[in-house]
C-alpha positions as CSV (number, residue, x, y, z in Angstrom):
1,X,31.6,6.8,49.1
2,X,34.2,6.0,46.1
3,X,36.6,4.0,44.6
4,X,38.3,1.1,46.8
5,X,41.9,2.3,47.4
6,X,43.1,-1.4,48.8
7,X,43.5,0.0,52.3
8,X,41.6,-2.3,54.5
9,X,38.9,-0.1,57.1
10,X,36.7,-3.1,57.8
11,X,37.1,-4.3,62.1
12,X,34.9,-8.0,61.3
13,X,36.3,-11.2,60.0
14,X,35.2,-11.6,56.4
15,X,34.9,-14.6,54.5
16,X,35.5,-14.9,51.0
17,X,33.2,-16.8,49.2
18,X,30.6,-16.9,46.8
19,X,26.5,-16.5,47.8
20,X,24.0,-15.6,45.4
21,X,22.3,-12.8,46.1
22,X,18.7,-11.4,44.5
23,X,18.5,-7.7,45.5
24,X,15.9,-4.9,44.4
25,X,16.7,-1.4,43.6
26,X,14.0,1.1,44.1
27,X,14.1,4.9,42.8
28,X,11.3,8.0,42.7
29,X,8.2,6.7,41.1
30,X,9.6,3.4,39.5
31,X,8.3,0.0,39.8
32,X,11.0,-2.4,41.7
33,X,13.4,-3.7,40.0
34,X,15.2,-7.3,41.0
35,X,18.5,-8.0,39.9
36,X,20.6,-11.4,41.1
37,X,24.6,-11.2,41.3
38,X,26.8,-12.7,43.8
39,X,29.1,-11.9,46.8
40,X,33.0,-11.8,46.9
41,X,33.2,-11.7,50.1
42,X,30.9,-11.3,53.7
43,X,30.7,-10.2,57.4
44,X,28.4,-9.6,59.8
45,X,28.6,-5.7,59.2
46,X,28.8,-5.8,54.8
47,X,29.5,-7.8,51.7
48,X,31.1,-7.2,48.3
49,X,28.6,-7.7,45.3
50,X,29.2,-8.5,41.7
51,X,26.9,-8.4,39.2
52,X,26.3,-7.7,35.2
53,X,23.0,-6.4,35.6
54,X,22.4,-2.8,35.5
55,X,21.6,0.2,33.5
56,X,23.9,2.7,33.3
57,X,21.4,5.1,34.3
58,X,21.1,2.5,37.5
59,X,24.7,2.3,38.1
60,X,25.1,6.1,38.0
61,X,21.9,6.6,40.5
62,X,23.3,4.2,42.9
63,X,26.8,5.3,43.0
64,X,25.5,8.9,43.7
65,X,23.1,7.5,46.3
66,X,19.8,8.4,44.7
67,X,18.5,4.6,44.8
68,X,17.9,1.8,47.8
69,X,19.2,-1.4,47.4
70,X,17.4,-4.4,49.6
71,X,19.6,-7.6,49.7
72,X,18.4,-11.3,49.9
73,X,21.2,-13.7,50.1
74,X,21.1,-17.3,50.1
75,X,23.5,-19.9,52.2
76,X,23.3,-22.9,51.0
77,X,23.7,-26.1,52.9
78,X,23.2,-24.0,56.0
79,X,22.1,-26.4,58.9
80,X,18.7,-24.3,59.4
81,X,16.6,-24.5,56.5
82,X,14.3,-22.3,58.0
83,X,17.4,-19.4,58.6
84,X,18.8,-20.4,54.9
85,X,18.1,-17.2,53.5
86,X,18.3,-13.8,54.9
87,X,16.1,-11.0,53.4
88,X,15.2,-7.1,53.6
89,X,18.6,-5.9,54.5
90,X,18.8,-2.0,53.1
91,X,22.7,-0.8,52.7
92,X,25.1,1.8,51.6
93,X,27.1,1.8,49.0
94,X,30.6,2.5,50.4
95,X,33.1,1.7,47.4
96,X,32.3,1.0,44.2
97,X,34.2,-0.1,40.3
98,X,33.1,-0.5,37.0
99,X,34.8,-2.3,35.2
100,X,34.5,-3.6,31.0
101,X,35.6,-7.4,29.8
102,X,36.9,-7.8,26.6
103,X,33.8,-9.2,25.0
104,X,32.1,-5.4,26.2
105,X,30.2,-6.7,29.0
106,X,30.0,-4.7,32.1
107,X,30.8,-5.9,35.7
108,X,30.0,-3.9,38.5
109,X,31.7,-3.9,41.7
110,X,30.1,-2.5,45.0
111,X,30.7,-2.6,48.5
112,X,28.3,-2.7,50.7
113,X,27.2,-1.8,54.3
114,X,24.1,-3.1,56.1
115,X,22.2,-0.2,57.1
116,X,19.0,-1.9,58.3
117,X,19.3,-5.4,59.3
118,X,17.4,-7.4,62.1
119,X,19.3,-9.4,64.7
120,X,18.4,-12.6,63.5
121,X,19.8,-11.9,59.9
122,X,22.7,-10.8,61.4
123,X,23.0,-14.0,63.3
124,X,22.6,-15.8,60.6
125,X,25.5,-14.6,58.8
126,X,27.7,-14.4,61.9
127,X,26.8,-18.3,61.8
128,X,27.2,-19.4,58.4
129,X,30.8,-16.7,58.6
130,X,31.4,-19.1,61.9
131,X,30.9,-22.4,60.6
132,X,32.5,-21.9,57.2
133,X,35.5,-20.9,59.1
134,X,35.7,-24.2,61.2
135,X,34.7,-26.3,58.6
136,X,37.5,-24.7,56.4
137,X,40.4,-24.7,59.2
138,X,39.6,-27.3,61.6
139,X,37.9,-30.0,59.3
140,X,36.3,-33.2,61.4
């Protein structure tokens, strides 16, 4: 894991967009924690996250890889209501930035890979990835 260098390694199509996305972080002996921030971009195998909301003593757990994250993302106007929101996906951190605005809030940047994911999440995404896509370059 570390810093993204700009040199592309990802073999799925990726669509840039923005989801929101609840996800819990769990560590030794702590009560979960639930956090909400939204994705930059998503495939069937990842997404980027951006959020505002952790601890530094969070951040510097999960870039060393001494927390879980669990993922909940939400699609909306997807054409299955029942399908509109995929949940208990466990990932990796793979590349991550910190990064401080002017007004001294921190942004965190994270890239992540679904470790544990079941088929029909997975679908899901390939879906709503699918559809977007058409919608986007071959409108009706």
């Amino acid at each position: 894991m570390g810093l993204f260098t700009g040199k592309e390694r990802r073999g799925y199509v990726r669509l840039a967009i923005e989801l929101s996305v609840e996800f819990k972080i769990n560590g030794e002996g702590e009560d979960i924690l639930w956090h909400k921030g939204a994705t930059r971009n998503i495939s069937t195998e990842g997404l980027s996250l951006v959020t505002d909301l952790f601890s530094k003593k969070e951040w510097e757990e999960i870039v060393k890889g001494k927390r879980h994250i669990y993922l909940q993302i939400d699609f909306p106007g997807h054409r299955e209501k029942a399908e509109a929101e995929v949940e208990r996906i466990e990932v990796e951190v793979v590349w991550h930035r910190h990064e401080r605005k002017k007004e001294g809030k921190d942004i965190y940047h994270i890239g992540l890979q679904f470790t544990k994911i079941e088929k029909d999440s997975q679908e899901v995404i390939r879906r709503y990835i699918t559809d977007s896509l058409l919608a986007k370059y071959m409108p009706a």
